[in-house]
TORNU-267847 format. One record per residue (C-alpha): residue number from 1; x negated, y, z negated. Coordinates in steps of 0.001 Angstrom, whole numbers, plus 500000, padded with zeros to 6 digits. Each point is the difference from the previous one (the first is absolute). Layout:
+-----+--------+--------+--------+
|  nr |      x |      y |      z |
+-----+--------+--------+--------+
| NUM |      X |      Y |      Z |
...
+-----+--------+--------+--------+
This chain:
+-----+--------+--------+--------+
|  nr |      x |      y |      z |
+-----+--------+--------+--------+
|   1 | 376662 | 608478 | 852091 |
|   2 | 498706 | 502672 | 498258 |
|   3 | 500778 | 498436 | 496578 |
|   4 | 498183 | 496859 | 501074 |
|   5 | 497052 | 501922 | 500884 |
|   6 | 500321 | 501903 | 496414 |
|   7 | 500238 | 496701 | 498186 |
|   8 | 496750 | 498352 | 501703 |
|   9 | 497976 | 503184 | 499035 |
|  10 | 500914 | 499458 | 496480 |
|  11 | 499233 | 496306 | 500538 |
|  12 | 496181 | 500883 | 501515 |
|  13 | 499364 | 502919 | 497233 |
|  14 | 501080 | 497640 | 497474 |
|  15 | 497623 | 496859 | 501531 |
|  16 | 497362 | 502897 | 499994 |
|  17 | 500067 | 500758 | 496848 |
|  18 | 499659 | 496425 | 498681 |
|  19 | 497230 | 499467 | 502380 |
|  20 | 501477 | 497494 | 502355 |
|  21 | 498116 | 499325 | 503240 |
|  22 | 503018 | 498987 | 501645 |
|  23 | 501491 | 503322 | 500083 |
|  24 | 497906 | 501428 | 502693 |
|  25 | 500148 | 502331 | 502850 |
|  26 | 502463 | 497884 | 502490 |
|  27 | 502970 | 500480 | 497759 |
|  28 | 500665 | 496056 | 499760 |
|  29 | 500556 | 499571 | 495832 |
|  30 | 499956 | 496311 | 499112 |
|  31 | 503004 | 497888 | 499320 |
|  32 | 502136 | 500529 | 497099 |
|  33 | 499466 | 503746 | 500418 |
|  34 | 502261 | 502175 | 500821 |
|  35 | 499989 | 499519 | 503347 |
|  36 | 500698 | 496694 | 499912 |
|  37 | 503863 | 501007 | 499301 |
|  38 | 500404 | 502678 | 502600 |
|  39 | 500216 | 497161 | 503015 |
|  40 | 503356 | 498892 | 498232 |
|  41 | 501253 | 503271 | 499689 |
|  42 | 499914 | 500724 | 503788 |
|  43 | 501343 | 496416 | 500778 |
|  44 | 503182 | 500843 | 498098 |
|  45 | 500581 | 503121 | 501393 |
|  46 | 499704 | 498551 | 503514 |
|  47 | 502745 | 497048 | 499215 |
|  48 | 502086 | 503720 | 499019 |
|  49 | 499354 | 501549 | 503076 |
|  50 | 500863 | 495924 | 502206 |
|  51 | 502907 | 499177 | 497678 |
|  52 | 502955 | 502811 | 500021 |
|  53 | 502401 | 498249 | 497326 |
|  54 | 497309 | 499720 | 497089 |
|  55 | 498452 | 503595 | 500522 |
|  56 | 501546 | 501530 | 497334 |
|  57 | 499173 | 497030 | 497656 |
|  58 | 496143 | 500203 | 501014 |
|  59 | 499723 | 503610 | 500304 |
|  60 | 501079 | 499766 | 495809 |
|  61 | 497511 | 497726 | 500260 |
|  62 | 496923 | 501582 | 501811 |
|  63 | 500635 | 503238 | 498031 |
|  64 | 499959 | 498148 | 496980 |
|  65 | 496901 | 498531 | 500584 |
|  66 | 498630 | 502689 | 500992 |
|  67 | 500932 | 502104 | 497154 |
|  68 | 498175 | 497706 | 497530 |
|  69 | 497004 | 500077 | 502559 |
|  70 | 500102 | 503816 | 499296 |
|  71 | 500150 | 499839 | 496195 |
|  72 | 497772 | 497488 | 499806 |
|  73 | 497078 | 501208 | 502067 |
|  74 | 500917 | 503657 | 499458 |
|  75 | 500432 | 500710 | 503693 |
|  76 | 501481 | 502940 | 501388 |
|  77 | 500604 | 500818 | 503890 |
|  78 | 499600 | 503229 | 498935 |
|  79 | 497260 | 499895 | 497717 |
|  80 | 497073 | 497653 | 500922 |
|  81 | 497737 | 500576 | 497144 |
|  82 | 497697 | 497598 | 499103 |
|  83 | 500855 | 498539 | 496184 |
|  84 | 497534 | 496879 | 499484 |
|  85 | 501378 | 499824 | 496437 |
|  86 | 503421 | 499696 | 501393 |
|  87 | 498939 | 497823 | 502635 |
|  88 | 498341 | 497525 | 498016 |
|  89 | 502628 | 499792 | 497521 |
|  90 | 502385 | 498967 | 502669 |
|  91 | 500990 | 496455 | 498085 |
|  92 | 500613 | 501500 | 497043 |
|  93 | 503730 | 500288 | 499026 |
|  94 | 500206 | 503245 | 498634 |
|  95 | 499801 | 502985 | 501759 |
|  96 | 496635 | 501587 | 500715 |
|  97 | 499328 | 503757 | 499444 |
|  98 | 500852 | 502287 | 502785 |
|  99 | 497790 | 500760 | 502204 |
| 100 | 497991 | 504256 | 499836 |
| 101 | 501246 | 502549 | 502344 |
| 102 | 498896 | 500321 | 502737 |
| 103 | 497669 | 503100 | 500160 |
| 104 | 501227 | 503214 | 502413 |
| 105 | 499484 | 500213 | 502999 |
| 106 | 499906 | 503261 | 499818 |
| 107 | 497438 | 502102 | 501071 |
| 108 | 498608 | 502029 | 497754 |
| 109 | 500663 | 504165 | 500506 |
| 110 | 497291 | 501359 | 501727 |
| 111 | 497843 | 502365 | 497946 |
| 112 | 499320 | 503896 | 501502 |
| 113 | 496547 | 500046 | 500545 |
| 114 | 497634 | 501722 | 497419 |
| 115 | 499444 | 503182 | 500368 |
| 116 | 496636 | 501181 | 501308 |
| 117 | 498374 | 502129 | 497231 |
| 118 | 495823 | 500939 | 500393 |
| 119 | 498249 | 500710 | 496666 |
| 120 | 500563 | 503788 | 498992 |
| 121 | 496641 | 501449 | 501245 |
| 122 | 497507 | 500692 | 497416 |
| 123 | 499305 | 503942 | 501142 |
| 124 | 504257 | 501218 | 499527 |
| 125 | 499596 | 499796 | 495702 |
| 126 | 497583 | 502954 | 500203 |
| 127 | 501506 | 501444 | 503122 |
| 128 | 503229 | 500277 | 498032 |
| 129 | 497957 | 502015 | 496902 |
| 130 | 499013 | 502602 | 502684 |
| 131 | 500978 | 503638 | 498314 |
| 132 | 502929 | 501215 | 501799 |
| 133 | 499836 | 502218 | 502853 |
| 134 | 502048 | 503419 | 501463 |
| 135 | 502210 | 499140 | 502692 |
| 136 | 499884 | 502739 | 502303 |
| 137 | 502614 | 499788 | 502739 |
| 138 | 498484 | 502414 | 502486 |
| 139 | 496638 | 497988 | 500171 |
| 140 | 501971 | 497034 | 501433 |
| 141 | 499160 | 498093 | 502900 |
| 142 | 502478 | 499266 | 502356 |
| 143 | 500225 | 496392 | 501344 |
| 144 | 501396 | 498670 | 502700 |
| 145 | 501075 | 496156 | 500132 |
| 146 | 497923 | 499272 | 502822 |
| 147 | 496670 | 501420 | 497554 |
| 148 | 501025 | 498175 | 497085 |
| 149 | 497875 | 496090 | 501515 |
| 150 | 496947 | 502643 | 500422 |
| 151 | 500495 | 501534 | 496753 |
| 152 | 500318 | 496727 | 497911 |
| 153 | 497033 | 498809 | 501669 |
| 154 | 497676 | 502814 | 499134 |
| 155 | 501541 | 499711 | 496660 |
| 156 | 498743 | 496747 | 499507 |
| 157 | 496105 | 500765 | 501815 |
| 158 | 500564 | 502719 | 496405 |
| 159 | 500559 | 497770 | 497949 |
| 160 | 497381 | 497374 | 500912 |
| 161 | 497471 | 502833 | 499186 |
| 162 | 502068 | 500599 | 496671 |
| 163 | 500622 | 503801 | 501027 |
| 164 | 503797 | 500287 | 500544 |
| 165 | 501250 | 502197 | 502674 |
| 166 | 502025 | 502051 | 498342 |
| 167 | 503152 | 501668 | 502155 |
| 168 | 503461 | 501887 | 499129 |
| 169 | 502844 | 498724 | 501791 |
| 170 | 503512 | 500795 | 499722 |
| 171 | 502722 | 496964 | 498894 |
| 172 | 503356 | 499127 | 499128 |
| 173 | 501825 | 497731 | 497766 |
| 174 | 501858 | 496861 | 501789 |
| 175 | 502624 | 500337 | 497181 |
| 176 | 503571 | 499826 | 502119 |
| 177 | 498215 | 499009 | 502651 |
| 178 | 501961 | 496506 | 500562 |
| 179 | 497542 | 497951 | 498411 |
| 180 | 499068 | 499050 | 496490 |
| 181 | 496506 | 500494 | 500714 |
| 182 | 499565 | 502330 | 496663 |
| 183 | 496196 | 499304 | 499870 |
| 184 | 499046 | 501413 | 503311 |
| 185 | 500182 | 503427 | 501351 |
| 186 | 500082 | 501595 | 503584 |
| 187 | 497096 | 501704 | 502099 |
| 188 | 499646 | 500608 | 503891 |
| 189 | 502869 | 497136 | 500936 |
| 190 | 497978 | 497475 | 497704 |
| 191 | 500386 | 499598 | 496308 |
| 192 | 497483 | 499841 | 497095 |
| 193 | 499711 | 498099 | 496799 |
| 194 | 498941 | 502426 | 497420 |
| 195 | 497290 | 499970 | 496734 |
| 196 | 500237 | 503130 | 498267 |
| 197 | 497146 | 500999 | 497332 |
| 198 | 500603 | 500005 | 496091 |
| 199 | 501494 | 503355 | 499168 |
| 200 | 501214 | 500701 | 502933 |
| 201 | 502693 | 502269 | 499444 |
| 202 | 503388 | 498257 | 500307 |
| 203 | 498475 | 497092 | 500777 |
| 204 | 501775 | 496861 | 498609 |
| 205 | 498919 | 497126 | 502257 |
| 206 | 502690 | 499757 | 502562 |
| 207 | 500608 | 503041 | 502726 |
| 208 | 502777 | 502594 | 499156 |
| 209 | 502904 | 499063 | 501222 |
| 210 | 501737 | 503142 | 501728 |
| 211 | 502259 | 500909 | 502841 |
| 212 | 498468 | 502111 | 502427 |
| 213 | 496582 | 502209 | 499813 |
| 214 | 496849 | 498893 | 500024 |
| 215 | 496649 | 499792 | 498135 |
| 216 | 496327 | 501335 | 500506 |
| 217 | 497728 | 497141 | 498798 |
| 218 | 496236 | 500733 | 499390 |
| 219 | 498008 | 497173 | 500312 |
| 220 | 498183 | 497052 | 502032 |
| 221 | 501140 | 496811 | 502168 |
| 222 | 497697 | 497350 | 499386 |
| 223 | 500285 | 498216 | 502614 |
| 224 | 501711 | 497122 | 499156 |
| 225 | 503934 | 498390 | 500768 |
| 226 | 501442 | 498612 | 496941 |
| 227 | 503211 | 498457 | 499178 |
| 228 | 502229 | 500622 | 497146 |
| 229 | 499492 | 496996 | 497857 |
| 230 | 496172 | 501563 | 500222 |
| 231 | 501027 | 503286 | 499015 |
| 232 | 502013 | 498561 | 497361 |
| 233 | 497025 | 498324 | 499092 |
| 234 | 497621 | 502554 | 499746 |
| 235 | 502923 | 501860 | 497747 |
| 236 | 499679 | 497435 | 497494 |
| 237 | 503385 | 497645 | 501433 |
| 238 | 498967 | 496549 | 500761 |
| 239 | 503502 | 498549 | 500455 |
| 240 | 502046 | 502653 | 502230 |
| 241 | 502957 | 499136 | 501783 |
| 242 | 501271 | 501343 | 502682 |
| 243 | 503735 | 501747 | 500190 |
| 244 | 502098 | 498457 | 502453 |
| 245 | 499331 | 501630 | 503829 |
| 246 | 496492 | 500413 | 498808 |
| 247 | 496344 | 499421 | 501034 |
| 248 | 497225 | 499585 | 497953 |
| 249 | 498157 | 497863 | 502183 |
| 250 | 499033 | 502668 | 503059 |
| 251 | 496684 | 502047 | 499687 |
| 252 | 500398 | 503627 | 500041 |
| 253 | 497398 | 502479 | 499581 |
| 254 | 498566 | 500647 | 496568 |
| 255 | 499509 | 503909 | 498648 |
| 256 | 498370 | 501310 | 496801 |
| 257 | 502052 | 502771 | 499149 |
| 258 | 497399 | 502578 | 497730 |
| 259 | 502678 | 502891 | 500069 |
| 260 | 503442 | 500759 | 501013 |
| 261 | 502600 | 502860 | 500616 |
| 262 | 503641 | 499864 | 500878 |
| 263 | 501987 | 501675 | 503122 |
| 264 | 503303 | 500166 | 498682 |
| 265 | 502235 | 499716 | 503404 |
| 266 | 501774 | 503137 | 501217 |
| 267 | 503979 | 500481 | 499035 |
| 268 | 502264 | 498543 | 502193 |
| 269 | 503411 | 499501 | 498947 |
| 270 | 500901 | 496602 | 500453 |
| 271 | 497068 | 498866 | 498250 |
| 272 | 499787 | 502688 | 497068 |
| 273 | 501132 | 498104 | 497591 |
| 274 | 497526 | 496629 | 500229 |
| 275 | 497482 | 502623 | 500597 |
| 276 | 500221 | 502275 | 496463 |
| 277 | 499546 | 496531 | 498530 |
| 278 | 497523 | 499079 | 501562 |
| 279 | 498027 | 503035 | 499070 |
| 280 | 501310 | 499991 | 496517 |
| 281 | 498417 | 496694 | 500042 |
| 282 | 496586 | 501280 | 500901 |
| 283 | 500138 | 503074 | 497948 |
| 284 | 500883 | 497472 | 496839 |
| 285 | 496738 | 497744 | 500956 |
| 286 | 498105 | 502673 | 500020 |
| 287 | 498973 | 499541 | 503876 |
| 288 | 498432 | 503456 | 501062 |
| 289 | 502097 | 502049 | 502513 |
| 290 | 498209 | 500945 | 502965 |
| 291 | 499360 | 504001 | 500366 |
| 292 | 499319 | 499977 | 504230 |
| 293 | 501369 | 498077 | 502123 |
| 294 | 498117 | 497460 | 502000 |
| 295 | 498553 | 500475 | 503791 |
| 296 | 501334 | 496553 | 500827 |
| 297 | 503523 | 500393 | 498632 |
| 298 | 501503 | 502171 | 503054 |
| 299 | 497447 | 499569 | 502680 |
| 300 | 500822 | 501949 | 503094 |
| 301 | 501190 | 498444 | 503107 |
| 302 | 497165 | 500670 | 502346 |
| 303 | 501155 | 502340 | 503006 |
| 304 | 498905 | 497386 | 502674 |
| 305 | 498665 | 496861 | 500248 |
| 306 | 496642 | 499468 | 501238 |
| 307 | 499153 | 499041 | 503905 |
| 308 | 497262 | 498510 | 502135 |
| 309 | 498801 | 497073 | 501631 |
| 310 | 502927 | 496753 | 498890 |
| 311 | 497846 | 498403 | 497423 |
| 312 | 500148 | 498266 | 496406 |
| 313 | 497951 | 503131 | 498887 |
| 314 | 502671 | 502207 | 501202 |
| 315 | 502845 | 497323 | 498307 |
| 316 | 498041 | 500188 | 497063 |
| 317 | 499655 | 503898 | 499716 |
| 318 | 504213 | 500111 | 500477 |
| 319 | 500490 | 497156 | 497482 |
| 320 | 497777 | 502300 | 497358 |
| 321 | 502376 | 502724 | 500862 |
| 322 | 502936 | 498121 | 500036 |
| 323 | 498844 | 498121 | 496852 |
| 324 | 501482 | 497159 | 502114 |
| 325 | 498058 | 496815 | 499941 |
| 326 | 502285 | 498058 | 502453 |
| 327 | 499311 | 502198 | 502868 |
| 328 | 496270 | 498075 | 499321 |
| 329 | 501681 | 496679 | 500291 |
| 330 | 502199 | 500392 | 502460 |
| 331 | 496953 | 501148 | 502446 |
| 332 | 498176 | 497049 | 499138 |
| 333 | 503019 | 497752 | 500518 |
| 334 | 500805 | 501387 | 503107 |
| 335 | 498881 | 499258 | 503385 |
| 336 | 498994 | 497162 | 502096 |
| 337 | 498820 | 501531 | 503182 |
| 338 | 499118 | 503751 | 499619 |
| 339 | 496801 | 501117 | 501699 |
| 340 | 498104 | 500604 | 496855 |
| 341 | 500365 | 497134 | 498331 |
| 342 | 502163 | 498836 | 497320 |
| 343 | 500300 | 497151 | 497643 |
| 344 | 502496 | 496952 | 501287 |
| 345 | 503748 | 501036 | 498792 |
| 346 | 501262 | 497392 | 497704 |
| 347 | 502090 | 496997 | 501592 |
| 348 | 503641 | 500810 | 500116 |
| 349 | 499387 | 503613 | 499143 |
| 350 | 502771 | 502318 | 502031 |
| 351 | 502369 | 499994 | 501925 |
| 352 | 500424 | 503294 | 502471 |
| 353 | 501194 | 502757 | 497152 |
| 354 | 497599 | 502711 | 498680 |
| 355 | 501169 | 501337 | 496839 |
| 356 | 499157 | 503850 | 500339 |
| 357 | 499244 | 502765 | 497359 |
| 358 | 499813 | 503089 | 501529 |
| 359 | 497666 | 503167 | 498644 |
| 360 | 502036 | 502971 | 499098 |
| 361 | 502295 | 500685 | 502493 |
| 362 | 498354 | 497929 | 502935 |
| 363 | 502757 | 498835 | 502699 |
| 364 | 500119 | 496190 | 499734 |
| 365 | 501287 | 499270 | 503464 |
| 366 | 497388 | 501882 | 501460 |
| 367 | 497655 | 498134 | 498211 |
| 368 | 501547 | 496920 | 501099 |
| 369 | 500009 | 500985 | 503550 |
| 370 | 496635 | 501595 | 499860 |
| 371 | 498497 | 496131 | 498660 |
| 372 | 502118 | 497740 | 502313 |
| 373 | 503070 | 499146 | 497994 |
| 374 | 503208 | 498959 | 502543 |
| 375 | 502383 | 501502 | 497064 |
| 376 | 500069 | 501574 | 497009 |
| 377 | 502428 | 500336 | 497147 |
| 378 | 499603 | 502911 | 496947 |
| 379 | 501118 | 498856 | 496411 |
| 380 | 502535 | 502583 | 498985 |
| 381 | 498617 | 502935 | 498707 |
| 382 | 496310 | 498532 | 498394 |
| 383 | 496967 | 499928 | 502065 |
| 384 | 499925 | 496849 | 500534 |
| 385 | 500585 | 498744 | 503926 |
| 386 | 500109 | 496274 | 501576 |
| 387 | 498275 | 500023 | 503542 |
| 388 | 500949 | 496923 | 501831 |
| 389 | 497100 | 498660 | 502539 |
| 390 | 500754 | 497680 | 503147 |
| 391 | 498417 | 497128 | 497947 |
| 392 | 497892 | 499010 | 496686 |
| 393 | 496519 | 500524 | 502133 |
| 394 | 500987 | 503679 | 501153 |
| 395 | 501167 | 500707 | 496726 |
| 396 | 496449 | 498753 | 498176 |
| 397 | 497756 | 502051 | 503022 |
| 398 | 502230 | 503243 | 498894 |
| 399 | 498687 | 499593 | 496583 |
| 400 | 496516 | 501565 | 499887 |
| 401 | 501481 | 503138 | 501850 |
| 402 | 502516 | 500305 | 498195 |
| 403 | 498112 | 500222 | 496640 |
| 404 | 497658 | 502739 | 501499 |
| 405 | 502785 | 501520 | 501359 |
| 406 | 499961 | 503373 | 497501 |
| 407 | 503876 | 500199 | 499767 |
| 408 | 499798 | 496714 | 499100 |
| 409 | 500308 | 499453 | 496087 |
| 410 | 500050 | 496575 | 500315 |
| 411 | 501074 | 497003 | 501412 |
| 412 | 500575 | 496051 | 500021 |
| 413 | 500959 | 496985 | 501576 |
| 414 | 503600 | 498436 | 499546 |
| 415 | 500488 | 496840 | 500275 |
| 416 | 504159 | 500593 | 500320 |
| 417 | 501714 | 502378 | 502119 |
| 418 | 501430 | 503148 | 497384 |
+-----+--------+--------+--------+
């Protein structure tokens, strides 16, 4: 059937082409087309199928005729395209030209999106021909991860008034790290993508790559997230590709680095040996060493941690001391009923487990039994405890308290049992 349908298509595209009225949309060619032969065809293969004894003589038959139906109108049941050169050249007795390939069906590969790249901003050319400034280590400012959304946002209010806040921070390369993110470089649990100034010393476009220590930077945020195909940009690389693992296309904050000294990391023995390369490295690039160390490199544990009324305020002033962000999130993901008020937990948020860091040397299960757990399990010999609550509910209403709690260092929901 399919072969008769493949032969009246070439019958109508041929009629088509010549113009012929006839040929229309109901798919009824005139006589002497085409067509007109089919009606035979299917009568002798129904005398096959009613007359056992001649079968194989009209089968030879049928499959003659219908080979020289195929070569003659160039039909294929497995390949119906339409040939109205072949089709009208169906009396002729020579062969007709094959009909084209069909084309793929294929799709096409899909294409990775472009990357997003903004214009280099006009003001970075003469930022970048700043004179180079003294990096000096003690003058640094010590941020804490839950600071850095206020910080960038001053930052920017700076720059909109083209006066730069200028600010020493303390940073470290990403080199070994796990990630072939070469271009960035880490500050206060975020990372940065840095433009140093022309004669910087050291300076050769890309961070230093070293194991361990860490760097003083002198110099400004500005405010704005960029990604690494926009870094690249502003470098001078318009076509950078990313190694495999990977990502150019997330923003991270962008620094102007104005000066620079390096902390070269402190001996240890199983890491000697990457680290006198590393500062070989530096000392060969010419990177100043730093002569004092840095008020944020060894910040002291503070002795307690603060109390008063359960509040964000007083989440917030732990999380600063902490440098702990999550201890902000997990109070605003928390409850569902306390009697202060809390935002709506997420859908399918816990189950019953609270996953328990304890401060110092704090007793877990009197923590637990202190905030309404119904068991309690410690995790070896870390700080880390799992309180078990009669039910999801309890175990969301015990979160508030036991963030304030101040031999609590932190906790979270589980959504498994340990």
């Amino acid at each position: 059937m399919r072969c008769t349908l493949c032969a009246k298509e070439h019958a109508q595209a041929a009629k088509a082409a010549e113009g012929d009225p006839k040929a229309d949309a109901d798919g009824m060619p005139p006589a002497g087309s085409v067509d007109a032969v089919l009606p035979s065809l299917w009568s002798c293969a129904s005398l096959v199928s009613g007359n056992m004894t001649r079968r194989l003589s009209l089968l030879s038959t049928a499959s003659l005729v219908i080979s020289a139906l195929v070569m003659a109108f160039g039909c294929s049941c497995g390949d119906r395209t339409t040939n109205p050169e072949a089709a009208a050249s169906a009396s002729a007795p020579v062969a007709t030209a094959p009909a084209p390939p069909s084309p793929s069906s294929a799709a096409p590969p899909l294409e990775p999106p472009a990357p997003t790249v903004r214009p280099t901003p006009a003001w970075l050319d003469p930022a970048l021909k700043q004179p180079v400034r003294p990096a000096r280590p003690e003058a640094a400012t010590c941020v804490s991860e839950v600071d850095v959304d206020d910080l960038v946002q001053s930052s920017q209010a700076a720059m909109e008034k083209n006066e730069p806040q200028r600010i020493t921070i303390q940073a470290f390369s990403l080199h070994g790290m796990g990630c072939p993110c070469y271009e960035q470089m880490g500050f206060a649990h975020h990372a940065i993508l840095p433009h140093t100034v022309r004669g910087l010393p050291g300076s050769s476009g890309l961070p230093p790559r070293v194991h361990g220590g860490s760097f003083t930077l002198t110099g400004y945020f500005t405010g704005r997230r960029i990604n690494t195909y926009e870094w690249y940009a502003a470098q001078g690389v318009s076509d950078a590709t990313p190694e495999e693992g990977a990502d150019y296309a997330s923003p991270y904050l962008e620094f102007v680095i104005e000066g620079w000294c390096f902390h070269p990391p402190k001996p240890d023995p199983d890491w000697d040996k990457l680290f006198a390369e590393s500062n070989a490295e530096m000392r060969r690039r010419g990177v100043p060493f730093c002569k004092v160390e840095s008020p944020c490199a060894n910040r002291p544990e503070p002795a307690t941690l603060p109390t008063g009324p359960c509040s964000r305020d007083l989440i917030l002033q732990k999380a600063r001391l902490l440098d702990n962000r999550d201890l902000l999130a997990q109070w605003d993901a928390a409850a569902v009923r306390y009697r202060n008020g809390f935002p709506r937990a997420p859908k399918g948020l816990p189950r019953e487990v609270v996953s328990l860091d304890v401060w110092r040397d704090a007793d877990g299960a009197a923590l637990g039994r202190k905030h309404g757990a119904k068991s309690f399990e410690h995790l070896g010999s870390s700080e880390t405890w799992f309180l078990t609550f009669e039910n999801a509910e309890r175990a969301i209403d015990a979160m508030p308290g036991l963030l304030c709690d101040p031999d609590v260092a932190g906790a979270s929901l589980n959504s498994t049992t340990p």
